[in-house]
C-alpha positions in Angstrom: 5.1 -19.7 -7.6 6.4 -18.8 -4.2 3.2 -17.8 -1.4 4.1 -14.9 -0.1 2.0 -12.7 2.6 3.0 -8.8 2.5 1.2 -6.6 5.2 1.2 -3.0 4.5 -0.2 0.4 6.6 0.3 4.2 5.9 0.1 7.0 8.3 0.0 10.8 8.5 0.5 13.3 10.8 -2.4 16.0 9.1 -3.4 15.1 5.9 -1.2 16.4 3.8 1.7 16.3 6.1 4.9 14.3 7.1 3.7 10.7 6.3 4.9 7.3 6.6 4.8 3.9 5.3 5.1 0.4 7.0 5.4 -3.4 5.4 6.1 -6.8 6.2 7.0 -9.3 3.8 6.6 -13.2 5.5 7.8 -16.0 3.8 8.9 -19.4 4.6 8.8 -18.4 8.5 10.9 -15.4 7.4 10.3 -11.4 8.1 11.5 -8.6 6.4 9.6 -4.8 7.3 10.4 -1.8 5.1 9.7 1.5 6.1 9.7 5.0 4.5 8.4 8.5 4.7 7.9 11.8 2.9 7.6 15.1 4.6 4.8 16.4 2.3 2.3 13.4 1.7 -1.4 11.7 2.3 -2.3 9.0 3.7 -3.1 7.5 0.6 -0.3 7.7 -1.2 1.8 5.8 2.0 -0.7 3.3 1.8 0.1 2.7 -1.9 3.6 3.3 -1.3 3.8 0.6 1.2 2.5 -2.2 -1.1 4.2 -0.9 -4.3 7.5 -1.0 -2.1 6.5 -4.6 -0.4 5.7 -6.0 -4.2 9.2 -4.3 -5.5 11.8 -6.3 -3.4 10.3 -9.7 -4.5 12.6 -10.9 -6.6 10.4 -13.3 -8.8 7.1 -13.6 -9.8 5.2 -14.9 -6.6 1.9 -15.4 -5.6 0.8 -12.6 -3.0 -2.0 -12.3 -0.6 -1.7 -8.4 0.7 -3.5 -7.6 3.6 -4.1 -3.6 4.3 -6.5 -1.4 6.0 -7.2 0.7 3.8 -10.4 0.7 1.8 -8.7 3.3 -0.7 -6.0 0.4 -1.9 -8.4 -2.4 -1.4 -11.2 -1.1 -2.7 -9.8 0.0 -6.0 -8.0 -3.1 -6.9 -10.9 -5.1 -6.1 -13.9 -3.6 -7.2 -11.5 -3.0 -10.6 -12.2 0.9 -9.8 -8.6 1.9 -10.7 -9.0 -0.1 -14.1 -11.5 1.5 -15.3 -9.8 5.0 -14.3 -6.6 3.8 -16.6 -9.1 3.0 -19.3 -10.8 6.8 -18.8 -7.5 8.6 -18.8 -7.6 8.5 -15.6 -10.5 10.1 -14.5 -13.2 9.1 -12.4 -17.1 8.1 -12.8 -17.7 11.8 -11.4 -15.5 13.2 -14.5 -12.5 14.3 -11.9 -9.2 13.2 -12.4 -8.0 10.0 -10.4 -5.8 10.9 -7.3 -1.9 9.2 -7.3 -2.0 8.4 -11.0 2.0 7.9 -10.7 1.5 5.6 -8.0 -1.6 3.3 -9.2 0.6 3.4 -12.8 3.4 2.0 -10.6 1.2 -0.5 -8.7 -0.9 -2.0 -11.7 2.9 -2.8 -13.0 3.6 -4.9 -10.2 0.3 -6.4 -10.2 0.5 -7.6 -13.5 3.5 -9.6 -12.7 2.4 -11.1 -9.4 -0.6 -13.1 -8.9 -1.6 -11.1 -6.2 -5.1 -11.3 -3.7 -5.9 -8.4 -1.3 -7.5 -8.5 2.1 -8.6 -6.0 3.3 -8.8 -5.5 7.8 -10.0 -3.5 10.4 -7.1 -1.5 11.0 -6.0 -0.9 14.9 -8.1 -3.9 15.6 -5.3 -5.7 17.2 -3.9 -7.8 14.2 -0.5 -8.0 14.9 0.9 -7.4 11.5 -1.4 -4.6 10.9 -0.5 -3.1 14.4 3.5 -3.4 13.5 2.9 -1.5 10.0 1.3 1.3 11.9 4.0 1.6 14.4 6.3 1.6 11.5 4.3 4.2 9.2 3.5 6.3 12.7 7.7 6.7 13.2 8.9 7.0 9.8 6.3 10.6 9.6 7.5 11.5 12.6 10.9 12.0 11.9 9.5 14.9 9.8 7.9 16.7 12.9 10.3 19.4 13.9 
């Protein structure tokens, strides 16, 4: 399997509000960034967006170590939270129903055809990939901001 390292941040302006996504996919000393926005959105949901979109243009199975800042994606991937949701219809431990089902539905997909690791960071701590997601997330929401 191909090593790939995908970086991903999400970024609103208000929460909900015009939102954006950044990612960078490196491989073999190669970049590619994707960017995206919605006008109506959470922060969450770029943050998922950004990975789901990173994972989507690999073109084969690969072996992926995603690195994020947020403890929402992180988190529920690797203490198996989101898992256990799918198995519960979706709903939480505190009987509430799971937040960005479409999105997680989309994201456990993906997962279960890359071998994938996640990482979480400190985000605007200064690490340079995680710095050039937010820049892209921070101008894809605001081209929504009349």
């Amino acid at each position: 399997m191909k090593k790939v390292d995908i970086y991903t941040d999400g970024a609103c302006k208000g929460n909900p509000g015009p939102g954006g996504y950044g990612a960078v996919l490196v491989y073999g000393g190669h970049e590619k960034e994707f960017s995206g926005g919605e006008a109506n959105t959470t922060n969450n949901r770029m943050e998922l967006l950004a990975a789901i979109v990173a994972l989507s243009a690999l073109k084969e199975p690969c072996e992926v170590t995603l690195t994020s800042d947020s403890k929402y994606l992180v988190d529920a991937v690797t203490k198996k939270w989101v898992y256990g949701w799918r198995e519960k219809g979706w709903k939480k431990s505190d009987g509430k129903m799971a937040l960005n089902i479409d999105l997680w539905e989309e994201l456990l997909t993906l997962l279960d055809i890359h071998k994938v690791t996640f990482n979480w960071i400190k985000g605007h701590a200064g690490h340079p990939y995680n710095e050039r997601c937010d820049t892209l997330a921070v101008k894809e929401a605001e081209k929504f901001i009349l």
